[in-house]
Every structure is written in C-alpha cells, then in structure tokens.
N, C-alpha and C positions, 0 to 999 in steps of 0.2 A: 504494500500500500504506500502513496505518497505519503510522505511524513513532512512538508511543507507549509501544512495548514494542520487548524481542527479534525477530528472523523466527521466525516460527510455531515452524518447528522448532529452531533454540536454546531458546527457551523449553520446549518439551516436553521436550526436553535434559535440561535444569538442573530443571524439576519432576520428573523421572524419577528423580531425585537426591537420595540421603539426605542432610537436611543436617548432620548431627551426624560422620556417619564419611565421606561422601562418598561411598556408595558406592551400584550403579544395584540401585533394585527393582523392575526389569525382568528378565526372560530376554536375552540380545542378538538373540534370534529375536524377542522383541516388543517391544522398544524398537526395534528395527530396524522392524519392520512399522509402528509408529508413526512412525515417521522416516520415512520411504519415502511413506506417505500425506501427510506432513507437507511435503514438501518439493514434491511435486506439486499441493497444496493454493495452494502457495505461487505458482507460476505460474499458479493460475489467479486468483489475486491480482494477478499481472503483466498478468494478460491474453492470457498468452500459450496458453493453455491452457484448452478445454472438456472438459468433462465430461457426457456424456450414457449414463445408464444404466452398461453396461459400456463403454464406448468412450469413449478418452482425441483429443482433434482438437486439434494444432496451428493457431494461428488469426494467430498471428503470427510468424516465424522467427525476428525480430530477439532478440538476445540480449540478458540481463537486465543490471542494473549489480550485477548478482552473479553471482562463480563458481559455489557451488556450483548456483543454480538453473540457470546458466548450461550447465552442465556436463548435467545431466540433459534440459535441453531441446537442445542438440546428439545427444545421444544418441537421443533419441524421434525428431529429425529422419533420424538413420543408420539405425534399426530401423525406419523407418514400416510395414512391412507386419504390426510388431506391436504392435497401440493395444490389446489386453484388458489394464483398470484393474488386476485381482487379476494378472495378470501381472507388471506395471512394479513395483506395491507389493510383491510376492515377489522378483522381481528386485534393486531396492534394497534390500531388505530382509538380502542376503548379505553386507553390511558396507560396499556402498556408501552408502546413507544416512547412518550412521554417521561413514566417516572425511569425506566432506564437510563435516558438518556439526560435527564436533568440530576441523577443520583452520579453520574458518570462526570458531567459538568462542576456540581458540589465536590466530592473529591480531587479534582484540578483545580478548586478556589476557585471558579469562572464563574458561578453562581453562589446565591447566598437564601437559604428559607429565611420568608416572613409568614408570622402568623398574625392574621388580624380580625378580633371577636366582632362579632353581632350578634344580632336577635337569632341568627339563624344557626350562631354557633361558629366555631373559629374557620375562617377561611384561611388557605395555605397556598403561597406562591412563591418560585424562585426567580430572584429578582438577579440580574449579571452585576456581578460585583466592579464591572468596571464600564461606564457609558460608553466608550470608544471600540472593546468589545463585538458591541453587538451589531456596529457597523462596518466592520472590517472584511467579513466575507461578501457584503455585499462590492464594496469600495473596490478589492482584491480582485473580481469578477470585472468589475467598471474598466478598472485602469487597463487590465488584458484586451480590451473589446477597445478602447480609445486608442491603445498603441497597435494593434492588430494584431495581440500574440494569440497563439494557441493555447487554449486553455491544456491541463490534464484529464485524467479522465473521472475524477473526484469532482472536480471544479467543474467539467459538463454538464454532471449528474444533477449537481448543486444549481446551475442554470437552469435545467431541464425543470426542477422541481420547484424552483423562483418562480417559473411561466405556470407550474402546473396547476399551484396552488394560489395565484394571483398575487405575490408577494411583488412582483414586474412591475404594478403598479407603483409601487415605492421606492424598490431595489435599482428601478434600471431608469427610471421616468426622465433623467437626465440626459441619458443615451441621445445620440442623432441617431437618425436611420439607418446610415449605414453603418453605423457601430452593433445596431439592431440583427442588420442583416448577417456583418458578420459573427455573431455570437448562432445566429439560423442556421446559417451553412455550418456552420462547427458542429452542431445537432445533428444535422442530418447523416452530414458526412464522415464526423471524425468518432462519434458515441457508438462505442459495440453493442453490437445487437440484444444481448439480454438488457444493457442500462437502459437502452432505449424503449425496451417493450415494458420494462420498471418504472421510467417515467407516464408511460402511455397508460398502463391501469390504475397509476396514483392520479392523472388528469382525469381520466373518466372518472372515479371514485369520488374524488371530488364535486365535478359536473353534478351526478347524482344527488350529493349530499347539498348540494346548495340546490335542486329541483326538489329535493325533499321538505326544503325548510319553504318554499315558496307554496307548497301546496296546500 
C-alpha cells in the first residue's frame, strides 16, 4: 500500500470534514456508505481482496497489519456465503465502517471523543484534533489535478469516492474544468478495474439512499 498519505479511508474521514467547525457534510448513511467502500477498497490494496463485477473473493486469509481492515476481512471470511459488493458496503455502512475507522483515527491522535448530554441522553462525536487535518486530502487531490500529476491508486479511489458521495461539491468546487476533466480521465483510465467497480456500487448505494430519504 502507499504509505504517503492516510489509509484510504481516514483520509475520506477527515475530507468528509468541515474544517472550520469540524463538523461531517455527510449524512452518516453516506459517509458511512463511503466508509464501507473505502475500507474494502483498502484490502484490495492489501491484496487480500478481488473484486469482480458484483462479487467480493477473498484471495488471501492472512490478516492485515491493520485492525480495522483486519477486522472486516475476518468477517467476509465468517459470512462467505455472502460476497454481493452492494451488500458488504450496506452492511458497513450501519456504523460499522464508521467506529472502525474513527477508533483507528483516535489511536493516531487524528481525532478526539466528545461527549455532549441532553434530554435525549449523551450524544458522542469524534471531533479531528487538528483543523488543517481535515482538509488536507482534499487540498492533496487539488494541487495533483492543478499541476496535472497523476494521482496513485489510493488517491483515485479517494477521488472516485469524493464524486460518489457528493463530497465534489466542496472538495473540488475550486477546480477549473479542465482540472475536472483531468482528475475524469485519470478514473476512467488509470483506476483498476475492481477500484472502479468499488467506487461504482458505493455511487449507486448512495443514489439509493438519498431516493430513499426523498420518498
């Protein structure tokens, strides 16, 4: 895996993330579905994990020198008889992705619990212990698209899933067009074919879940 940045999904994390009040502009139904793809992304980073079509295939058992991916590929291994991709990404997406990956954040100091009471009883958020943080993968993305570098294939993924989840709206809105276009062609052309069909069920899953909330 690249070791230049964050894992995949911290960085989507902390870009999901206002950096002024700190707070997610996300739904936690689609930063979660973000998460979820992000993090199964991530093992096939490892290697441990294809991706063909709809169908998720273990390719190696061995566990990751990380919990949390570690954690979700034990699990694929106790579910095998359930490899549909929009499944797993729905399934994390119920706040497993999430504490994973904010429990993973908290041990790197990158984040901080807060607890805050009311009537309804204490509310709990991880707040990124540093403002600048949480716009750096976004800014990191930026700078590559303005000079016309080539991203990696971390950092496409992380693109991919900026667009999937409408985070573009914020992350990229600075972008000219043809900074746009070339971060487009990079997608199409430069993303291996499991990242891409990863990003493609976390956009439809998405799609969904905002056509759910309007009905």
């Amino acid at each position: 895996m690249a070791t230049s940045q964050l894992p995949l999904a911290d960085d989507l994390y902390l870009a999901a993330h206002d950096s002024s009040r700190a707070r997610c502009l996300l739904t936690p139904t689609t930063l979660g579905l973000g998460l979820g793809a992000a993090l199964l992304a991530e093992l096939v980073l490892w290697r441990r994990l294809e991706v063909r079509d709809n169908q998720l295939t273990v390719v190696d058992e061995r566990p990751t020198a990380d919990p949390p991916t570690s954690a979700v590929l034990e699990q694929l291994l106790r579910e095998s008889h359930h490899r549909q991709v929009r499944d797993w990404i729905s399934f994390l997406a119920t706040g497993v992705a999430a504490e994973l990956v904010e429990r993973r954040l908290a041990r790197a100091g990158l984040v901080r619990r807060e607890e805050k009471r009311g009537l309804l009883g204490v509310k709990v958020r991880f707040v990124p212990t540093d403002p600048a943080l949480t716009g750096w993968p976004g800014t990191r993305i930026r700078i590559a698209a303005t000079r016309g570098e080539l991203l990696d294939s971390p950092d496409l993924v992380l693109t991919g899933l900026v667009l999937a989840t409408g985070l573009d709206q914020h992350v990229f809105v600075t972008l000219e067009a043809h900074e746009r276009d070339h971060l487009f062609d990079q997608l199409r052309r430069r993303m291996p074919a499991p990242l891409q069909y990863l990003v493609g069920h976390a956009e439809a899953a998405v799609g969904d879940a905002v056509m759910a909330r309007r009905a």
